[in-house]
mmCIF file of the N, C-alpha and C atoms, coordinates in Angstrom:
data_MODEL
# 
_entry.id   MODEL 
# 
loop_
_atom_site.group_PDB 
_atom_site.id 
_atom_site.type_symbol 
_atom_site.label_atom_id 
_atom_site.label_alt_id 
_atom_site.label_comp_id 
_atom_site.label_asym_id 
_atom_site.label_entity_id 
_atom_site.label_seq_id 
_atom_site.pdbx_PDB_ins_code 
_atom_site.Cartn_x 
_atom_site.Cartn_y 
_atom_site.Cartn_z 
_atom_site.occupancy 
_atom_site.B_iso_or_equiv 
_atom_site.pdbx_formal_charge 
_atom_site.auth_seq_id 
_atom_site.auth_comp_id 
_atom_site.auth_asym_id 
_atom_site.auth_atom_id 
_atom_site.pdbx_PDB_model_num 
ATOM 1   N N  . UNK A 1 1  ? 97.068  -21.175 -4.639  1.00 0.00 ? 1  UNK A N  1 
ATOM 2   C CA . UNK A 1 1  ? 95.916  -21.406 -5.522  1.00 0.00 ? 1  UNK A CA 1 
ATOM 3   C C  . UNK A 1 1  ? 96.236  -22.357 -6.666  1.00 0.00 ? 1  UNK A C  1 
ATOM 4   N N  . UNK A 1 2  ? 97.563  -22.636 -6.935  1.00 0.00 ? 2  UNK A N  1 
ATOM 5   C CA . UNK A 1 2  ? 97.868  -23.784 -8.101  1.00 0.00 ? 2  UNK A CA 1 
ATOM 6   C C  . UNK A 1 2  ? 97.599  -25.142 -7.589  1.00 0.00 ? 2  UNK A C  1 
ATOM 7   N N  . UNK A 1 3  ? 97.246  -24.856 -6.244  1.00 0.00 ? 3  UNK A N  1 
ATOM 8   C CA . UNK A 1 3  ? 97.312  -27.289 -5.978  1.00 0.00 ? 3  UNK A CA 1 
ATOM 9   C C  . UNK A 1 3  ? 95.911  -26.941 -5.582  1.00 0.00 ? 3  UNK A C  1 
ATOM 10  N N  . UNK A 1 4  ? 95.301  -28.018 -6.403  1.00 0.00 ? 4  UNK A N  1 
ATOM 11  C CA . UNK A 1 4  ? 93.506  -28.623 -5.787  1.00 0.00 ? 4  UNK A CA 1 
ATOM 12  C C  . UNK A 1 4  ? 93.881  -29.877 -4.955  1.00 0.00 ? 4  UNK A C  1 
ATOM 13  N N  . UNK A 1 5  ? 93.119  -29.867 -4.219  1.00 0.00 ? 5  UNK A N  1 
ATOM 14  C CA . UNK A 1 5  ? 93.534  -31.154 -3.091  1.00 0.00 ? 5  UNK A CA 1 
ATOM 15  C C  . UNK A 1 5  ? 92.259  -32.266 -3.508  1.00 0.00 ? 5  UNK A C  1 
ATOM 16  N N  . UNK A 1 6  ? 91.451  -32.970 -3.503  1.00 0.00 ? 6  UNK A N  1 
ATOM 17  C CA . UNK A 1 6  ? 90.311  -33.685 -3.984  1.00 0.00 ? 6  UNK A CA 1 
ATOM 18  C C  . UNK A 1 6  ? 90.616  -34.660 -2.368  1.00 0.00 ? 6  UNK A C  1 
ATOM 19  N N  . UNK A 1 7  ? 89.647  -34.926 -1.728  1.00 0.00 ? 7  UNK A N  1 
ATOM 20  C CA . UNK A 1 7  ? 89.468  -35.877 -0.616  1.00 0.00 ? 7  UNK A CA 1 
ATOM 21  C C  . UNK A 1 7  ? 88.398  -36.486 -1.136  1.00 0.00 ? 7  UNK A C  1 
ATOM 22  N N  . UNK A 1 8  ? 88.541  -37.726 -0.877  1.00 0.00 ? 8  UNK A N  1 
ATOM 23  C CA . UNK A 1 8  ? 87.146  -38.519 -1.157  1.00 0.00 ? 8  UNK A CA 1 
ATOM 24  C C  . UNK A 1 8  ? 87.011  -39.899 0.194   1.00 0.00 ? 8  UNK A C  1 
ATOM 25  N N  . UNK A 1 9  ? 85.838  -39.405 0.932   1.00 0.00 ? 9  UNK A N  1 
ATOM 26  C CA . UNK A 1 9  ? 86.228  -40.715 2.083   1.00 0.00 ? 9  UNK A CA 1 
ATOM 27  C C  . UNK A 1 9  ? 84.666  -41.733 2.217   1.00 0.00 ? 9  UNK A C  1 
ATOM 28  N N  . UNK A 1 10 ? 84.738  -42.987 2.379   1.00 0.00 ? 10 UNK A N  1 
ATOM 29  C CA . UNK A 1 10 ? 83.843  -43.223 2.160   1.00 0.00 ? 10 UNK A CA 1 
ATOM 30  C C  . UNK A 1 10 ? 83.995  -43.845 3.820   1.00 0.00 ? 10 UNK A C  1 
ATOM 31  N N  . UNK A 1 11 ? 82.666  -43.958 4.142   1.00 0.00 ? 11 UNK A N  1 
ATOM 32  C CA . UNK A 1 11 ? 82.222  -43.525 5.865   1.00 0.00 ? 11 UNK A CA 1 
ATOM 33  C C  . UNK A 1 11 ? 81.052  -44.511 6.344   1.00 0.00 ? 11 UNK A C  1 
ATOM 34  N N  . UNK A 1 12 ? 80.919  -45.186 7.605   1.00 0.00 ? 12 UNK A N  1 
ATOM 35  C CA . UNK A 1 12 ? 79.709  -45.723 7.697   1.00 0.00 ? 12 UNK A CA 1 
ATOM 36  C C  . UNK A 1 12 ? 78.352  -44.591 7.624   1.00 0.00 ? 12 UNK A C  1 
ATOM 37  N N  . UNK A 1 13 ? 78.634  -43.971 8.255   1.00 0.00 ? 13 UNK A N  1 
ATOM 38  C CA . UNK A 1 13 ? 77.700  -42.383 8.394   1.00 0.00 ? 13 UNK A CA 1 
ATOM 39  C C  . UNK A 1 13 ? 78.220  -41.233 7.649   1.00 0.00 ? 13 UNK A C  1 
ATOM 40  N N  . UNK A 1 14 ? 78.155  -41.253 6.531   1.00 0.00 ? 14 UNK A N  1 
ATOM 41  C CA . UNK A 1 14 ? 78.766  -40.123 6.322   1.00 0.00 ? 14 UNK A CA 1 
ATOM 42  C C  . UNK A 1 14 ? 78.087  -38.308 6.694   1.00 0.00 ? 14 UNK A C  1 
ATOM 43  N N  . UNK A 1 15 ? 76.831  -38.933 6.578   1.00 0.00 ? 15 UNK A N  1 
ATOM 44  C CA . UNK A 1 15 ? 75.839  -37.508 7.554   1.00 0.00 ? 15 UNK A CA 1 
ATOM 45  C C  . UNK A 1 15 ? 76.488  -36.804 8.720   1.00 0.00 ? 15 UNK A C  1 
ATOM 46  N N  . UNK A 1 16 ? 77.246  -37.463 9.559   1.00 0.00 ? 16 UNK A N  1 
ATOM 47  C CA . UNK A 1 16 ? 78.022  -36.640 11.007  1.00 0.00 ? 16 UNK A CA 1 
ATOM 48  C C  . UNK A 1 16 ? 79.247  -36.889 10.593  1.00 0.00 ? 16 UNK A C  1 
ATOM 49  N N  . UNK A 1 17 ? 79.482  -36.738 9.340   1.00 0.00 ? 17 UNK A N  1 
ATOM 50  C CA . UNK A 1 17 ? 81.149  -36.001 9.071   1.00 0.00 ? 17 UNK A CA 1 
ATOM 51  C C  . UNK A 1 17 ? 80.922  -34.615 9.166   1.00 0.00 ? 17 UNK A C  1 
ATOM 52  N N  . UNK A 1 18 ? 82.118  -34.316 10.196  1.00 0.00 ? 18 UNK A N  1 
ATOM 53  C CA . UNK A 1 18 ? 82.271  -32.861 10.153  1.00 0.00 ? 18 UNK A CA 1 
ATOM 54  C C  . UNK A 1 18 ? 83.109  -32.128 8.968   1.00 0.00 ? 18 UNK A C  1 
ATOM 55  N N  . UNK A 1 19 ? 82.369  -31.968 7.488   1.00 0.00 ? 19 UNK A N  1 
ATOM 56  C CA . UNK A 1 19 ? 83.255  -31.765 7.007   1.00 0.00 ? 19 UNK A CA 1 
ATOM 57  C C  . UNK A 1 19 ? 83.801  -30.405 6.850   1.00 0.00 ? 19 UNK A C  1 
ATOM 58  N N  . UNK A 1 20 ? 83.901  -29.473 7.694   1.00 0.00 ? 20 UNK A N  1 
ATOM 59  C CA . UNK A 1 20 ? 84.908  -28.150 7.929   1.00 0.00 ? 20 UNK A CA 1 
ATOM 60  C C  . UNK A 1 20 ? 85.975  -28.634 8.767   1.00 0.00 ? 20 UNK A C  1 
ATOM 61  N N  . UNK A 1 21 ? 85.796  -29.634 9.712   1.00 0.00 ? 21 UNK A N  1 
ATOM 62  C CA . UNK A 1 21 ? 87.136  -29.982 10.291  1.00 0.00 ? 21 UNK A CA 1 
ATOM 63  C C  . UNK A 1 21 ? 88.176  -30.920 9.660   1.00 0.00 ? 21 UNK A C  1 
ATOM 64  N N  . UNK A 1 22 ? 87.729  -31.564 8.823   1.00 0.00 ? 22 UNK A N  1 
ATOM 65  C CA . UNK A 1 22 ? 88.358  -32.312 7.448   1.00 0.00 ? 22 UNK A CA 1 
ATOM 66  C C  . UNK A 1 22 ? 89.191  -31.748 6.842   1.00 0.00 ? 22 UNK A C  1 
ATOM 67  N N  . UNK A 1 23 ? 88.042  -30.077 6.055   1.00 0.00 ? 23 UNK A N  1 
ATOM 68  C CA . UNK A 1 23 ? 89.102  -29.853 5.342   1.00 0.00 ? 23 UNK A CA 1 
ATOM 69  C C  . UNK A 1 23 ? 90.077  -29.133 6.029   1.00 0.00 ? 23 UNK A C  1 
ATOM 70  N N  . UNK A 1 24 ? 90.144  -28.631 7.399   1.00 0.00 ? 24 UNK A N  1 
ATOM 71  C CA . UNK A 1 24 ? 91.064  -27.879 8.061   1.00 0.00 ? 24 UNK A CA 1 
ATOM 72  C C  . UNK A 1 24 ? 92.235  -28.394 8.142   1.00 0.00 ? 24 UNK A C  1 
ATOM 73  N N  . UNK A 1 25 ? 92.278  -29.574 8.046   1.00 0.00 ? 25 UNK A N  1 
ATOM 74  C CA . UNK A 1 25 ? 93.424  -30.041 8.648   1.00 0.00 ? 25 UNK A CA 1 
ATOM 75  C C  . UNK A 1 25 ? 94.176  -30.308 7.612   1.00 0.00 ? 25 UNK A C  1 
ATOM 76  N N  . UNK A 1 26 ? 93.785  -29.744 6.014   1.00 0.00 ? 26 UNK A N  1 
ATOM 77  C CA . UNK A 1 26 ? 94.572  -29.536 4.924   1.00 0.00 ? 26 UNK A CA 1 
ATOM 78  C C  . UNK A 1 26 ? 95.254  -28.482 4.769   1.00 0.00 ? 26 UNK A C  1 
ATOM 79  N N  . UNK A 1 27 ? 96.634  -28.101 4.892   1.00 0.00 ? 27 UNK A N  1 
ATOM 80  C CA . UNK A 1 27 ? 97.361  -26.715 4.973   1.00 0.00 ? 27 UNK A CA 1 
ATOM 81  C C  . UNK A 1 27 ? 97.540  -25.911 3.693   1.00 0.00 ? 27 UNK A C  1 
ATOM 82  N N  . UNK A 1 28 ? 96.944  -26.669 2.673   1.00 0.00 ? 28 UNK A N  1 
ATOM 83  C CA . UNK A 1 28 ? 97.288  -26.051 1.186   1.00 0.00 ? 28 UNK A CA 1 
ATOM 84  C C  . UNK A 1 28 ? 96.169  -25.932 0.447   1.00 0.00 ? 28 UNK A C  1 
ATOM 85  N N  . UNK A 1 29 ? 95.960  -25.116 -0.581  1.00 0.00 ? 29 UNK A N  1 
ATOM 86  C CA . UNK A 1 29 ? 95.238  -25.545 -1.760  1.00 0.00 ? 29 UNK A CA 1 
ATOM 87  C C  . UNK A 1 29 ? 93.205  -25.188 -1.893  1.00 0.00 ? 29 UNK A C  1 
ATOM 88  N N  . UNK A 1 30 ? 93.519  -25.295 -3.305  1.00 0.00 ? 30 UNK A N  1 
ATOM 89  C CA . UNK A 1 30 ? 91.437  -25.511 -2.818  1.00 0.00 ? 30 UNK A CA 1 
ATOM 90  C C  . UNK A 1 30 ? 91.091  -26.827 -2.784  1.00 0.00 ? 30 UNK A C  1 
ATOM 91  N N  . UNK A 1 31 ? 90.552  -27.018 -1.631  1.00 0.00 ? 31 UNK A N  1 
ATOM 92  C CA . UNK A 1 31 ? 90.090  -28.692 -1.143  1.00 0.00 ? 31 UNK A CA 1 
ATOM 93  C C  . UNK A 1 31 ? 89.083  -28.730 -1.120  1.00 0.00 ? 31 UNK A C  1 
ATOM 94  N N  . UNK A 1 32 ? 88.470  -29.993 -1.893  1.00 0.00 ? 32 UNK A N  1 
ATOM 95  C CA . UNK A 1 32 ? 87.221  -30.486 -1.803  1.00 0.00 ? 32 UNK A CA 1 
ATOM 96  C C  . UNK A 1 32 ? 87.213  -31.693 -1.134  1.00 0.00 ? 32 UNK A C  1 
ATOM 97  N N  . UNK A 1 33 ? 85.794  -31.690 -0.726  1.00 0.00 ? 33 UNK A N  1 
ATOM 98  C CA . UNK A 1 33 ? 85.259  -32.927 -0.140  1.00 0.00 ? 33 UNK A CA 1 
ATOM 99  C C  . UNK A 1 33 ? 84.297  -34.098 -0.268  1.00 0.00 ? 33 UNK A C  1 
ATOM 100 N N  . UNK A 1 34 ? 84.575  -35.436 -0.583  1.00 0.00 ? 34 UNK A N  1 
ATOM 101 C CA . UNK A 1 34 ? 83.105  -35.561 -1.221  1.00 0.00 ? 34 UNK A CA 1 
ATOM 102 C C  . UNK A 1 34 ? 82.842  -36.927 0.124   1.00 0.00 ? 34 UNK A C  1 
ATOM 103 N N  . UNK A 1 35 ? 81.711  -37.140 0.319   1.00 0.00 ? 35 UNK A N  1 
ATOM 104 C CA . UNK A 1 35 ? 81.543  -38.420 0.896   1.00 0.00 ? 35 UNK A CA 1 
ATOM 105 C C  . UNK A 1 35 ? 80.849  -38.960 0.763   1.00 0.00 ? 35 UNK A C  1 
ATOM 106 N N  . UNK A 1 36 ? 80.793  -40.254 0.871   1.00 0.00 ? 36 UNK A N  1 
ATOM 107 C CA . UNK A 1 36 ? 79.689  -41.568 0.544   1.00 0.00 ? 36 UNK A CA 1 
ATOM 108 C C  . UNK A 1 36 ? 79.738  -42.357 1.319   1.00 0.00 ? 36 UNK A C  1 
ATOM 109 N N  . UNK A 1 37 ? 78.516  -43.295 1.272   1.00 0.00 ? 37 UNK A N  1 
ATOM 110 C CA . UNK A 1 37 ? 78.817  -44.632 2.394   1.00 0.00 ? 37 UNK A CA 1 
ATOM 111 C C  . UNK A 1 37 ? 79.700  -45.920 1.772   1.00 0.00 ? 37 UNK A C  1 
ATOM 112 N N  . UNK A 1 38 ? 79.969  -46.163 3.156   1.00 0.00 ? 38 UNK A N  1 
ATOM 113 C CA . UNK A 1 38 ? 81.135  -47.327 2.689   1.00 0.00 ? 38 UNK A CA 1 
ATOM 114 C C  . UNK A 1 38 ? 82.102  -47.663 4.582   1.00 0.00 ? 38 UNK A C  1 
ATOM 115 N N  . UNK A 1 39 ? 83.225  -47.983 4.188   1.00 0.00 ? 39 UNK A N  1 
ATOM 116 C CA . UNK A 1 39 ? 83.988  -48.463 5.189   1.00 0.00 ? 39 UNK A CA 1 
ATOM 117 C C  . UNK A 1 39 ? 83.169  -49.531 5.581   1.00 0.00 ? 39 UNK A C  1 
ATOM 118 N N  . UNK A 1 40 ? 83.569  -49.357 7.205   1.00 0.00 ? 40 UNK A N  1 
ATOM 119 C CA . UNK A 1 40 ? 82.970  -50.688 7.729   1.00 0.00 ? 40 UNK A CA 1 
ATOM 120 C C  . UNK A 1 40 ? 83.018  -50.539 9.065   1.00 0.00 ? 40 UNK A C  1 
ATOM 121 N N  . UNK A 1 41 ? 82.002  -51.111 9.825   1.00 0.00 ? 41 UNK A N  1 
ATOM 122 C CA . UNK A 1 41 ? 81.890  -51.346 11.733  1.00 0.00 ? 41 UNK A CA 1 
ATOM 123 C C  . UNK A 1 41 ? 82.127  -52.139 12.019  1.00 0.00 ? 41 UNK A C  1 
ATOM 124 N N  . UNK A 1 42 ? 83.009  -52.622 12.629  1.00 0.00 ? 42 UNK A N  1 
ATOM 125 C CA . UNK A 1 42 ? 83.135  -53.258 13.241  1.00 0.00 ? 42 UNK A CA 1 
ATOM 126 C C  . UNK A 1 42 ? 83.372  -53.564 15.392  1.00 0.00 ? 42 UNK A C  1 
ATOM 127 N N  . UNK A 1 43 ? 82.346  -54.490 15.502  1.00 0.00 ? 43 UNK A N  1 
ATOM 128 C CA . UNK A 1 43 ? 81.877  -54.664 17.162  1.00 0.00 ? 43 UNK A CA 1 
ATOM 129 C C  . UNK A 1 43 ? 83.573  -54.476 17.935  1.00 0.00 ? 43 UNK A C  1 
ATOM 130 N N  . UNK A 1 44 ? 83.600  -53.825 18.576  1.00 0.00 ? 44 UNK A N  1 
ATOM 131 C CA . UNK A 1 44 ? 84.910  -54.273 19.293  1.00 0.00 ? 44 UNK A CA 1 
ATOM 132 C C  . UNK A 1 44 ? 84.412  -54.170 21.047  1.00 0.00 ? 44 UNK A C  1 
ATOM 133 N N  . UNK A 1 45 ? 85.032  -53.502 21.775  1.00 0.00 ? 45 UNK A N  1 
ATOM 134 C CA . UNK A 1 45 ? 84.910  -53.453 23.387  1.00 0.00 ? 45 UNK A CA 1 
ATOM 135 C C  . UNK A 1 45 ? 84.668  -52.773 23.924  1.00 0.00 ? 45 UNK A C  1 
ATOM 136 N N  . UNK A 1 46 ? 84.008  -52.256 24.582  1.00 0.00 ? 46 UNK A N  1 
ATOM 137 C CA . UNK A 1 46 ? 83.519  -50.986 25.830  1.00 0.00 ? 46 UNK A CA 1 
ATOM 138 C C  . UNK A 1 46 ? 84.768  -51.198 26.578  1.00 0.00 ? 46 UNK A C  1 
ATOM 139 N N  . UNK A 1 47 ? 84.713  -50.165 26.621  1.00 0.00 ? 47 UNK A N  1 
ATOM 140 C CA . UNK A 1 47 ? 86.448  -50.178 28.170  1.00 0.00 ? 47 UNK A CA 1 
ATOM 141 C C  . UNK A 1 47 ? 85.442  -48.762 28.836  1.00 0.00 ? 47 UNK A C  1 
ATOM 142 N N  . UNK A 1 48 ? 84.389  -49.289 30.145  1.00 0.00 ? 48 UNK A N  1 
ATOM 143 C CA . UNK A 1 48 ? 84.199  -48.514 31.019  1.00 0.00 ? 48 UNK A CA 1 
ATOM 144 C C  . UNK A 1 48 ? 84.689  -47.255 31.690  1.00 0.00 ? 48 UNK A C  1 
ATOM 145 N N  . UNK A 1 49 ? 85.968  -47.685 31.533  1.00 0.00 ? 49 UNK A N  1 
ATOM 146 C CA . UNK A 1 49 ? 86.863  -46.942 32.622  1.00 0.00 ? 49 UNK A CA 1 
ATOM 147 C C  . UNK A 1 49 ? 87.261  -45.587 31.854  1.00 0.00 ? 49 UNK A C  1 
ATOM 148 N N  . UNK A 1 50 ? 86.991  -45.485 30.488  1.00 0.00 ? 50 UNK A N  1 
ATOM 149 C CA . UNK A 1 50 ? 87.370  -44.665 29.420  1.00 0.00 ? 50 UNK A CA 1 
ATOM 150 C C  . UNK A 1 50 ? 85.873  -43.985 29.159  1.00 0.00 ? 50 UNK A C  1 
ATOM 151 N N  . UNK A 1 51 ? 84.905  -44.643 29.605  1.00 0.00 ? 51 UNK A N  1 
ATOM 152 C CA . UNK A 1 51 ? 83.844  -43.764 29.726  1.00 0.00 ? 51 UNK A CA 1 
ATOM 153 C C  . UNK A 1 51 ? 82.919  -43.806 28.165  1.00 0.00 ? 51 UNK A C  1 
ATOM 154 N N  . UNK A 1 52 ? 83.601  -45.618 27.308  1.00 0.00 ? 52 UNK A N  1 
ATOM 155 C CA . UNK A 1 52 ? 83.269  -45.578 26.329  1.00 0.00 ? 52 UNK A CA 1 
ATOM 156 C C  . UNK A 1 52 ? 81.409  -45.598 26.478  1.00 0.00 ? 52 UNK A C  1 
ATOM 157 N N  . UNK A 1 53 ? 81.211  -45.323 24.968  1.00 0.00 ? 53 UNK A N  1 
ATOM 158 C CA . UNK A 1 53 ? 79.663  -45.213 24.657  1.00 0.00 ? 53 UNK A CA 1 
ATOM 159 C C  . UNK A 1 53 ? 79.323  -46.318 24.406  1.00 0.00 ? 53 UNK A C  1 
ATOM 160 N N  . UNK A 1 54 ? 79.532  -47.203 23.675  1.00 0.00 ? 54 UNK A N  1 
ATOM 161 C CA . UNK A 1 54 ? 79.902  -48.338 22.614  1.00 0.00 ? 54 UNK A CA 1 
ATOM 162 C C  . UNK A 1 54 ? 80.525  -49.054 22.495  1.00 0.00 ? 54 UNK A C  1 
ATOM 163 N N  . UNK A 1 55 ? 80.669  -50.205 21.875  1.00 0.00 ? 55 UNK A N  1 
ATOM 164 C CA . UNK A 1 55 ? 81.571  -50.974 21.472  1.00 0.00 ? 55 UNK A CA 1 
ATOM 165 C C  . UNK A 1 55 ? 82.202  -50.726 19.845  1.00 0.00 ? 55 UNK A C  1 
ATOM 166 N N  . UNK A 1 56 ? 81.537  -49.930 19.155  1.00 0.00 ? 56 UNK A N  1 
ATOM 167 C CA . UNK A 1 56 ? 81.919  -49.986 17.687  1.00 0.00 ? 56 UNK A CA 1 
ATOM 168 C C  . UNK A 1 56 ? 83.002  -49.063 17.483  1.00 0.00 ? 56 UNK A C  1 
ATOM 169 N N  . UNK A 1 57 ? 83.631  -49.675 16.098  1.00 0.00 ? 57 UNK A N  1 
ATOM 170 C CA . UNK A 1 57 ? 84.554  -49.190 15.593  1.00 0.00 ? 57 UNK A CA 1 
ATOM 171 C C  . UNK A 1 57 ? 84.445  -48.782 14.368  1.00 0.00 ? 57 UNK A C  1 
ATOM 172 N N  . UNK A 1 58 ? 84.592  -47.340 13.878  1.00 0.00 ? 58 UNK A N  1 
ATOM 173 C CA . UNK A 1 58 ? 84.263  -47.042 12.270  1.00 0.00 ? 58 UNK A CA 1 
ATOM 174 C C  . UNK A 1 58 ? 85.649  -47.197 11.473  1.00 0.00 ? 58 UNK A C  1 
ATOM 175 N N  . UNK A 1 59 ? 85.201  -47.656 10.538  1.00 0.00 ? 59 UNK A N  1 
ATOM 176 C CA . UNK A 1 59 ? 86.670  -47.587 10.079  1.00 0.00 ? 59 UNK A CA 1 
ATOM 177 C C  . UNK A 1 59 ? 86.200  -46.966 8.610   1.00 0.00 ? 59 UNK A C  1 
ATOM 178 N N  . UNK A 1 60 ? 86.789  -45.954 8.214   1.00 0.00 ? 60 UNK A N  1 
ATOM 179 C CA . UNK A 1 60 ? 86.693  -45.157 7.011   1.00 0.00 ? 60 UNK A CA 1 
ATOM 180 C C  . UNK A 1 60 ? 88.065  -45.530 5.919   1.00 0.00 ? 60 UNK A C  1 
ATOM 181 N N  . UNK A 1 61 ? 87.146  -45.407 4.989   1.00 0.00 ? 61 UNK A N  1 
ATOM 182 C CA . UNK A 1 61 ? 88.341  -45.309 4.045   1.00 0.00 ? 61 UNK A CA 1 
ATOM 183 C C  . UNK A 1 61 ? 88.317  -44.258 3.166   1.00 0.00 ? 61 UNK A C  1 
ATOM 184 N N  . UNK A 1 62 ? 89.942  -43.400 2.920   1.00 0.00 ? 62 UNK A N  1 
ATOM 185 C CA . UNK A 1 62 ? 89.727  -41.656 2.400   1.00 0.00 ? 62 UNK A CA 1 
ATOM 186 C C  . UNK A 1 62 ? 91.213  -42.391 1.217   1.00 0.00 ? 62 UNK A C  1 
ATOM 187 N N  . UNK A 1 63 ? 90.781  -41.266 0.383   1.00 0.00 ? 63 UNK A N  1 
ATOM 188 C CA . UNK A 1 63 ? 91.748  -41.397 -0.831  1.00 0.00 ? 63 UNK A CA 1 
ATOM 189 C C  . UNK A 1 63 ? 91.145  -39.682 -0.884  1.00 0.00 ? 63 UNK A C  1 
ATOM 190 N N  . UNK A 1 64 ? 93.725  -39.346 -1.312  1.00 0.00 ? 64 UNK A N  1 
ATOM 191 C CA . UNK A 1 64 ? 93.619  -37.704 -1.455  1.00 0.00 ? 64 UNK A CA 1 
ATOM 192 C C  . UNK A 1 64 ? 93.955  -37.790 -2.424  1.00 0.00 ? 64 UNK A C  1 
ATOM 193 N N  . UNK A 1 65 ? 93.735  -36.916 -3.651  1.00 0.00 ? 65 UNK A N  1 
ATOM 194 C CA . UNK A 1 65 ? 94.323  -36.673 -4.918  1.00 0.00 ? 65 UNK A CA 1 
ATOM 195 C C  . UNK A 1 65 ? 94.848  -35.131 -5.004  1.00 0.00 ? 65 UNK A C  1 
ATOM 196 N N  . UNK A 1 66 ? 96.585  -34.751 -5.299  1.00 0.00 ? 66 UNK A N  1 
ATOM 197 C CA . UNK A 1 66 ? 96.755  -33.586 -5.365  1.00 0.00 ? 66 UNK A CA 1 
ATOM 198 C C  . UNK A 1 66 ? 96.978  -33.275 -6.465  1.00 0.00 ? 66 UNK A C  1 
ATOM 199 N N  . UNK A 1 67 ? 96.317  -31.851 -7.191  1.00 0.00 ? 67 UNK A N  1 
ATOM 200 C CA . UNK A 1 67 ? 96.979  -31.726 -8.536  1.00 0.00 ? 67 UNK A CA 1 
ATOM 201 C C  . UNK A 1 67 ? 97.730  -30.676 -8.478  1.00 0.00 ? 67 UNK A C  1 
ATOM 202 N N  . UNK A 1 68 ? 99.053  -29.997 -9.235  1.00 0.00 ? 68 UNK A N  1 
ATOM 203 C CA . UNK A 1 68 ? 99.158  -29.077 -9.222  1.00 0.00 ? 68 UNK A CA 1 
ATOM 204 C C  . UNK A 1 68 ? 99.358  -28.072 -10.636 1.00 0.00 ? 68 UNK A C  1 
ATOM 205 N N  . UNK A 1 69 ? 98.702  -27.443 -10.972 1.00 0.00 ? 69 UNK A N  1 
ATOM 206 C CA . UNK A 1 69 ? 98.604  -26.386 -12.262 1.00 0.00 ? 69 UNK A CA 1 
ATOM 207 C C  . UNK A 1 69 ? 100.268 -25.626 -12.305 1.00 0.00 ? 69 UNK A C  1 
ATOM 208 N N  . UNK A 1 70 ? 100.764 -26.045 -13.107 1.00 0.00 ? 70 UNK A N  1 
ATOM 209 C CA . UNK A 1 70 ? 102.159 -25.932 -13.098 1.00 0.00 ? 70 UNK A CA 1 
ATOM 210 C C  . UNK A 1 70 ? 102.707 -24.598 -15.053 1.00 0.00 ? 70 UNK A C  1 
ATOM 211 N N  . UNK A 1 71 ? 101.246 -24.132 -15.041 1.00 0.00 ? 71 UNK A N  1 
ATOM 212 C CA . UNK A 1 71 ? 100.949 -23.238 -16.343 1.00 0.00 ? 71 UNK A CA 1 
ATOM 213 C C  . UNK A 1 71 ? 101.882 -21.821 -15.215 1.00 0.00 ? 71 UNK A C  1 
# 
């Protein structure tokens, strides 16, 4: 309970962030989550054979901040 974790990711969509699986994959602390739009798409390639949907690529950008209460 002494480390807060702070995630902040900014997302093309941030609406279909799953954010319970986000914070799961943090092993410590009370973690928050915040998100906004941002990053970026970019077109890339269908590879058929992989059964892609699309060609796009999301690219997110996340910044973690840890603090720890050391009272």
């Amino acid at each position: 309970n002494q480390m807060i974790v702070e995630v902040q990711v900014a997302v093309p969509y941030p609406e279909q962030v799953r954010e319970d699986e986000v914070l799961a994959v943090l092993p410590f602390g009370q973690k928050t989550l915040s998100l906004e739009s941002g990053g970026m798409v970019v077109q890339g390639r269908a590879i058929p054979e992989l059964n892609d949907k699309n060609d796009e690529m999301l690219i997110a950008v996340a910044a973690i901040t840890v603090l720890v209460d050391s009272d």
